[in-house]
C-alpha positions, -999 to +999 in steps of 0.1 A: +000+000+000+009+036-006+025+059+016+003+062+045-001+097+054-012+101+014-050+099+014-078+130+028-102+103+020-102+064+022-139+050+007-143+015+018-166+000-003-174+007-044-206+007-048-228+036-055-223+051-021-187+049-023-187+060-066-212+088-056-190+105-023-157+102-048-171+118-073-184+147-046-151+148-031-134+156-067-163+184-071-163+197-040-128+194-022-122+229-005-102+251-028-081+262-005-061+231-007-051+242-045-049+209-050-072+176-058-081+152-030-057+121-025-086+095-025-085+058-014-111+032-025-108-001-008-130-027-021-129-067-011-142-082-045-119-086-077-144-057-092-164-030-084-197-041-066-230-028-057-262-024-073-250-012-104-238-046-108-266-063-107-296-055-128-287-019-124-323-008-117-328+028-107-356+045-094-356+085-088-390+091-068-395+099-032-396+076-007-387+050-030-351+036-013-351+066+011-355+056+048-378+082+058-359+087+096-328+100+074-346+118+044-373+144+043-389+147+007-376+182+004-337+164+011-340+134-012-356+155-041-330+180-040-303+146-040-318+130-065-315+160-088-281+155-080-276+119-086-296+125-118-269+147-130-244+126-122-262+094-138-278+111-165-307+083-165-332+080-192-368+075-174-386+050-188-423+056-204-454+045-180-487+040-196-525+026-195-528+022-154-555+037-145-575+002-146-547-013-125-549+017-099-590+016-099-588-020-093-561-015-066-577+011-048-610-012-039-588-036-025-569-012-002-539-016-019-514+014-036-500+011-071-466+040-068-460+058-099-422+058-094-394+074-119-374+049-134-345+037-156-333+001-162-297-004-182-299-045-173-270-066-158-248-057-190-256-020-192-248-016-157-212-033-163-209-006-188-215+024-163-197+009-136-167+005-163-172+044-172-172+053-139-143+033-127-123+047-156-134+084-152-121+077-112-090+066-122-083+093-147-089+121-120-063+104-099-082+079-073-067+048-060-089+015-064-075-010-043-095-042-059-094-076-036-084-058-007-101-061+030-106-033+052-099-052+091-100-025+115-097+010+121-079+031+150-098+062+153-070+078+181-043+074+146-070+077+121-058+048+101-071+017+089-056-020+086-061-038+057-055-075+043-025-054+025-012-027+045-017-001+071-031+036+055-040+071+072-070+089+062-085+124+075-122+112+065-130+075+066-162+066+050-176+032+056-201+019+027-196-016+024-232-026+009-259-049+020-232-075+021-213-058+042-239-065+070-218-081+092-184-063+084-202-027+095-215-045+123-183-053+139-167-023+133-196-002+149-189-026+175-151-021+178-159+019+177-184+016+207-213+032+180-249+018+199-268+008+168-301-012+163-305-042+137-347-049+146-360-049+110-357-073+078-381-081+046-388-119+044-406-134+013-404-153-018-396-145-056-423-149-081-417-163-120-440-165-144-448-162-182-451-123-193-484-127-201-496-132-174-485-099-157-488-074-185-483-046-168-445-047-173-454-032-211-469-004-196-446+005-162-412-013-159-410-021-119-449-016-108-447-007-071-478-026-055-480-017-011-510-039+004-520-040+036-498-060+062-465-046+053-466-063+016-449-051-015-439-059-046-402-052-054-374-058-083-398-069-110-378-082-138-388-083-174-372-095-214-340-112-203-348-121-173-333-144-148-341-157-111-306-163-093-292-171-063-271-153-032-246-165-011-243-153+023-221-169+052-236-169+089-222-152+117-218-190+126-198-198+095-226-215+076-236-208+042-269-199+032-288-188+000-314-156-005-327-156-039-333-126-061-337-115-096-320-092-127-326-090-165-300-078-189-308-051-215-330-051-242-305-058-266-307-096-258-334-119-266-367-123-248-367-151-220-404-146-221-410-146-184-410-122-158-397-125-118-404-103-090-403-102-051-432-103-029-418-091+004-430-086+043-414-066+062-407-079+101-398-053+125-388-064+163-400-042+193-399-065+226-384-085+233-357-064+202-345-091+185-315-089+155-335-085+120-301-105+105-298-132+131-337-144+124-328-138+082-298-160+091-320-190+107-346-187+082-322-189+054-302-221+074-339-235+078-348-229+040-311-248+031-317-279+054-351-285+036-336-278+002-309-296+009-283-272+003-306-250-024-332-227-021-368-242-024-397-235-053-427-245-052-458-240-083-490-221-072-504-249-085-490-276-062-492-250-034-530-244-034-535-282-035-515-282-002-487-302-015-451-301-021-437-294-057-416-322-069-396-325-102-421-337-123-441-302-114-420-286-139-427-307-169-462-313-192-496-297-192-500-266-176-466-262-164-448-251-197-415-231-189-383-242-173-371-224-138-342-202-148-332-208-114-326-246-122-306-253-088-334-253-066-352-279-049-385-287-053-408-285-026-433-269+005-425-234+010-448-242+041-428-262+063-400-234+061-416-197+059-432-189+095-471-191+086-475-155+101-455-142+073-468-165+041-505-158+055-495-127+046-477-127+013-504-149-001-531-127+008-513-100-010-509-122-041-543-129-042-552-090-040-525-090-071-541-115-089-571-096-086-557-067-101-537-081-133-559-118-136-530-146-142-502-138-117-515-173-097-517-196-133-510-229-120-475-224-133-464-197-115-430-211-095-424-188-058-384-197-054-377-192-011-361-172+004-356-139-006-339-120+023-336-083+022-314-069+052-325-035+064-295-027+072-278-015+105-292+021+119-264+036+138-264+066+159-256+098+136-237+127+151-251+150+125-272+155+091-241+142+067-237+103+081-214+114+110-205+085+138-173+093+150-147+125+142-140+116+107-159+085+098-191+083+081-214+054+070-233+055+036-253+032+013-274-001+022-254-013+045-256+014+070-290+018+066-292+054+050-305+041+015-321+011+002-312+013-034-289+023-062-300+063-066-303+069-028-273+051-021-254+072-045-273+097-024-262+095+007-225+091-008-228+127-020-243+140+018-213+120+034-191+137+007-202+171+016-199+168+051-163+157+049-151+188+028-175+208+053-154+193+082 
């Protein structure tokens, strides 16, 4: 590693949080300085991560991936103005919902119109490889395959699986993934924090047809009653794939979940999405990871070693999917998640929280007539963490004297745009400091 005392500002993580504060910081460094800022990125994976990575779906309407205990609507409109500059998105066309929003409405249920653009898995390797590029250019260091392990606060530097650097502003925006790692750290820095929330539910596939609305709105954001929601639909190329997460145990487990390339590439015919409850803890407070973690190990023993799908149809029979479910008659496509096990979602997903996902998808077959052909696979689990919600010393992602949290993983976004977000408000509060 470099000479230590080189860098104003070391960026663990390179995800949108991370990209967005570099970008700020070369913007924005204090003039003063005559100089540009000595930037460190430090990211574990051989390549930039995130959720540009991955599907690379981006959605610019309040409160849409803006928790609202960090963000007002007046502060994430005036962000995403300028993440839209810095993203330059296209927004995709929506069209013909005002049956789909009727039909909602008498069933309690909320159809969002949300702003959005979709590049797919391979346009978002594009932009991240822009991006990267542009980085280097201006001078940043990208430390690829390279661990942050700890950081001493009293010397403001950090120890890596590579070295030993400096920093005058640390910020911390490891990702969803990152879970644990932020966890530890918070830990090490004596930062109280609370981990009570988590969204537990199961990934729907299905032909196109039978949920037309994608023509019309990309990513159609349903909310029903119970804490239910639709999220990540997936449309054209699209692909159901799997996650894998390690324990705080050691022990490997899978959370499914769901991307589409462009629409450069052929048609898969079929479309995936998430059906999603959300599970907050009050008393006794309970750790949103640690019951994602059992009900993931729980999901892996019955798969053995996969995650589980299941047909509507088998499911509404009250039985257990088996291989021959996915051949003949009504069931005419192939899982593009072909690794999982067939079987009873039942025996594995606590009945509190399937009561209420299939409630919802029975409002939602209500509303667009086909969702629950016989056909339809649901692919368990899909696990979204809600990340860990430290306590902030000020507006701009403050824990500690020079070091700041940002993105997913610290709970101040839940998504690509406000991720890059809450990058830029970190940003700014470091060339503030």
């Amino acid at each position: 590693m470099k000479d230590v005392s080189e860098y104003d500002a070391i960026i663990i993580g390179s995800g949108p949080a991370g990209l967005g504060a570099a970008f700020t910081l070369l913007r924005e460094f204090p003039e003063k300085h005559r100089r540009r800022p000595r930037i460190l990125i430090v990211e574990k994976e051989r390549f930039s991560t995130g959720g540009l990575r991955n599907d690379c779906k981006m959605n610019f309407t309040y409160p849409i991936g803006f928790p609202v205990e960090n963000w007002t609507r007046e502060e994430a409109e005036y962000y995403l103005e300028l993440v839209k500059n810095d993203l330059q998105p296209t927004i995709m066309p929506r069209q013909n919902l005002e049956i789909y929003r009727n039909r909602s409405e008498r069933l309690g249920v909320e159809l969002l119109e949300i702003d959005q653009d979709h590049l797919g898995t391979d346009g978002g390797l594009q932009l991240i490889k822009s991006l990267i590029a542009a980085l280097s250019q201006e001078g940043v260091d990208i430390h690829l395959e390279e661990e942050m392990l700890s950081v001493d606060p009293q010397r403001r530097t950090i120890t890596t699986t590579k070295g030993t650097a400096s920093y005058t502003h640390l910020l911390l925006a490891p990702g969803r993934k990152g879970f644990k790692f932020l966890q530890n750290i918070l830990t090490a820095l004596d930062i109280p924090y609370v981990d009570h929330t988590v969204d537990i539910g199961v990934r729907i596939e299905t032909r196109i047809e039978h949920y037309p609305i994608v023509h019309d709105y990309y990513d159609p954001k349903f909310l029903f009653p119970g804490k239910v929601r639709t999220f990540c639909t997936n449309s054209g190329n699209a692909h159901v794939v799997q996650e894998r997460y390690i324990s705080r145990h050691g022990s490997p487990y899978y959370s499914v979940n769901g991307h589409a390339y462009s629409g450069k590439r052929e048609s898969t015919g079929l479309i995936n999405f998430a059906m999603l409850k959300t599970i907050r803890f009050t008393e006794p407070l309970a750790s949103g990871q640690e019951f994602a973690e059992n009900l993931g190990l729980q999901a892996m023993l019955m798969g053995g070693g996969h995650p589980i799908m299941q047909r509507v149809g088998d499911f509404r029979l009250g039985k257990r999917s088996k291989r021959e479910s996915f051949s003949g008659d009504l069931y005419d496509f192939e899982p593009t998640l072909s690794g999982a096990s067939p079987g009873d979602i039942s025996l594995s997903m606590p009945a509190k929280i399937l009561r209420g996902i299939w409630k919802s998808m029975k409002s939602l077959d209500t509303i667009i007539p086909g969702i629950l052909h016989p056909s339809t696979i649901m692919y368990y689990p899909e696990i979204k963490l809600y990340a860990n919600k430290p306590e902030y010393v000020n507006n701009h992602f403050m824990i500690r004297e020079g070091i700041y949290t940002a993105g997913d993983g610290a709970g101040t976004s839940r998504g690509i745009t406000a991720a890059w977000a809450s990058g830029i408000r970190a940003a700014r509060g470091m060339c503030r400091e």
